[in-house]
N, C-alpha and C positions, 0 to 999 in steps of 0.2 A: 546427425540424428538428434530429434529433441529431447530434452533435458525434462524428467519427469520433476514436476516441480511440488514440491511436497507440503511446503509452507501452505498450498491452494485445498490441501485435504485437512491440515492441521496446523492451523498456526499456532497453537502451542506448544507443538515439537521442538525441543530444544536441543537433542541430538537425532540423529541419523546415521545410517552404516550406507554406503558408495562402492562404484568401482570407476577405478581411471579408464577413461572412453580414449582421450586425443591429451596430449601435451605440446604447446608452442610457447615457445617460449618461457614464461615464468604462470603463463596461461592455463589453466589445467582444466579440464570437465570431467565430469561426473555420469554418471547414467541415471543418476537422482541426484537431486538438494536438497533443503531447509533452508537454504541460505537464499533471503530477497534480494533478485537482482536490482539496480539503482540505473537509471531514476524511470526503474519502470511502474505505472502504474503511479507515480509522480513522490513515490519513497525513496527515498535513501537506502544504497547498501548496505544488508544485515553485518554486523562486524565477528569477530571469532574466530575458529582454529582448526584443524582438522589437524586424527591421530595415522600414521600408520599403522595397519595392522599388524605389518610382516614383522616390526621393530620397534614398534609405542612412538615413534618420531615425530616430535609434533611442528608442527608449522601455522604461523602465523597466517590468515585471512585479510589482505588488505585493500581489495575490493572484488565487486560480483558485479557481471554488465550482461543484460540477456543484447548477446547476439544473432545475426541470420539463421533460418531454419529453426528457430525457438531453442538455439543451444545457451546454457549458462555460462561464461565463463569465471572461474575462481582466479584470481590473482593472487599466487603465493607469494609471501617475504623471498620463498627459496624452493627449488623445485629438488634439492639435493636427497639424492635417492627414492626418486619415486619414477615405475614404471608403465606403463601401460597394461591394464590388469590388476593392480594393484587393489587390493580393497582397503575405505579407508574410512572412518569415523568423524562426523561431522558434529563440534559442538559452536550452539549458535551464540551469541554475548544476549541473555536472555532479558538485562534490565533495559538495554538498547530498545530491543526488540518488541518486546513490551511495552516500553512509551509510545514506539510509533503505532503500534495497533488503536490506543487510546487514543492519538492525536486521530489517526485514519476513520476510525468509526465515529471520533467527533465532527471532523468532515463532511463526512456521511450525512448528519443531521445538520449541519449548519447550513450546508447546499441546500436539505430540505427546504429548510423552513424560507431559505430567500430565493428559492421557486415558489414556492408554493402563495408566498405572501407580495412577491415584487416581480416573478416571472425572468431573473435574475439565474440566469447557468456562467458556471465557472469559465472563465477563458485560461487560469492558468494557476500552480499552485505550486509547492513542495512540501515534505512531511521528512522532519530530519530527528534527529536521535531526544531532542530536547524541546523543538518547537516545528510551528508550521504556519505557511502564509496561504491564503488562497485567494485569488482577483475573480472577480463580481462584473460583468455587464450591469451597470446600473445608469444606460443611457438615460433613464427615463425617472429617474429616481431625483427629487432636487435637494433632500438635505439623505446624502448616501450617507454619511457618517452616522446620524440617528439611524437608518435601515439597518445599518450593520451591528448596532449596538443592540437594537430592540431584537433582532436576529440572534444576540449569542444569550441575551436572558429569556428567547422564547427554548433555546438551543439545551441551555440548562436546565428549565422545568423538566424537560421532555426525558433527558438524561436521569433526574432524579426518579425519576419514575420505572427502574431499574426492568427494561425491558428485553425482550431474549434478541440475539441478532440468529440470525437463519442464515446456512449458507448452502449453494445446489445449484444447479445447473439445468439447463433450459434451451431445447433449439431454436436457434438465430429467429425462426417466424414467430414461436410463440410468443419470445423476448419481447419481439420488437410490438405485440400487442398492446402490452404492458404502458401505458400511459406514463411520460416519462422516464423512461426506462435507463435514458442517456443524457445527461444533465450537462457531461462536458460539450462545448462548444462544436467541440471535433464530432464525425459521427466515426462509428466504428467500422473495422477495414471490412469489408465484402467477404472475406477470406475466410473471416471467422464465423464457422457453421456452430457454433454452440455457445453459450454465455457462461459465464459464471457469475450467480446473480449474489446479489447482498442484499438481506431482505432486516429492515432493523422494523421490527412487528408495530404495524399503523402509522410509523411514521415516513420509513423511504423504503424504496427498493429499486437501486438499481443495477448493473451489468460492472463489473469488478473484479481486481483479479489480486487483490493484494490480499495480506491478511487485518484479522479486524478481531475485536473481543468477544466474547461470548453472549455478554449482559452489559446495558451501558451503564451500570452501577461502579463496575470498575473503572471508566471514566475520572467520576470526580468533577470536575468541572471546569469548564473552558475559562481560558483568562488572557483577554486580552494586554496584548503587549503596547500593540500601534495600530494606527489606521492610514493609512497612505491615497492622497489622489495622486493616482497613475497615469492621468492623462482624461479626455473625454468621457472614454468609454471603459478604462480598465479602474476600478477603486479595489485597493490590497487591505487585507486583515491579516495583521501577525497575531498568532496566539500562541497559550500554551495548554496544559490539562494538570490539575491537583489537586 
């Protein structure tokens, strides 16, 4: 059964209340979360703890992997006394969680703007607790290192401009109206009849399922770490946000 994913209505939610669905192993699922599965959606597992209710018993979160059928699963430190049925309280590590929304929604715009200006979609990236890399198709691009550069100080005007981010939902035909709608390389599965779009006001909007900040004020601003050639066609940006 799918795992209602809660972080997708609220990524602000820093606790949640559960019921135990299945236990395998040290494996456990929920009937809801808050907690981001890794490395979906190209984040990092959210980190944290969940309480029992029957006992206050708390146990350690040491990773979240969305599995087949769109179930979550939780990896506990210890599965010791917990049953199926259980109800249980979800608190998420909130400064974690937090950074990567900033780093995510920074993404969000950095993608923009090296679409929009070099025609440049992502082939690949990660977003972890502290920083984030993301690779650039810039076949065609001959000094990529200035594009990427001029990329994160168009990335931070735009940011300063403390702008609202939108989030909602859209079926699969309308979506795919939407001019750019899908910037990753990949196209999205067939499967999926419904979007969930990320709309950062005038500047992007695409199809997205992680969480992201409110206003990119809270941002701060992008800071490159590195710039890497990847090969021909892949050039990487490490950053960070502050």
């Amino acid at each position: 059964m799918a795992t209602k994913l809660l972080f997708q209505i609220d990524s602000y939610m820093k606790e949640f209340e559960g019921k135990v669905t299945k236990i395998d192993g040290n494996k456990v699922y929920f009937d809801q979360t808050a907690f981001h599965p890794g490395p979906f959606g190209g984040l990092a597992a959210d980190a944290g703890f969940i309480e029992l209710k029957k006992n206050g018993y708390k146990i350690k979160v040491i990773d979240v992997k969305m599995e087949e059928n769109d179930e979550v699963a939780h990896y506990l430190e210890n599965t010791n006394n917990i049953s199926i049925g259980d109800e249980i309280k979800g608190y998420i590590d909130w400064e974690k969680r937090y950074t990567m929304m900033k780093l995510h929604t920074a993404s969000h715009i950095l993608s923009s703007v090296m679409y929009s200006k070099y025609g440049a979609k992502i082939t690949g990236g990660h977003i972890d607790y502290e920083s984030a890399k993301d690779d650039f198709d810039l076949t065609n691009v001959s000094d990529w290192k200035k594009a990427l550069l001029d990329a994160v100080e168009e990335s931070n005007n735009l940011i300063q401009k403390c702008v609202e981010v939108k989030v909602y939902w859209l079926p699969r035909e309308e979506a795919l109206k939407i001019p750019g709608i899908i910037k990753l390389a990949e196209k999205m599965p067939p499967s999926v009849d419904k979007f969930r779009i990320v709309e950062i006001t005038g500047i992007d909007i695409q199809a997205d399922g992680g969480p992201h900040v409110k206003n990119t004020c809270e941002i701060g601003k992008i800071k490159v770490i590195n710039v890497e050639n990847r090969g021909k066609v892949k050039k990487r940006i490490y950053y960070t946000v502050g």
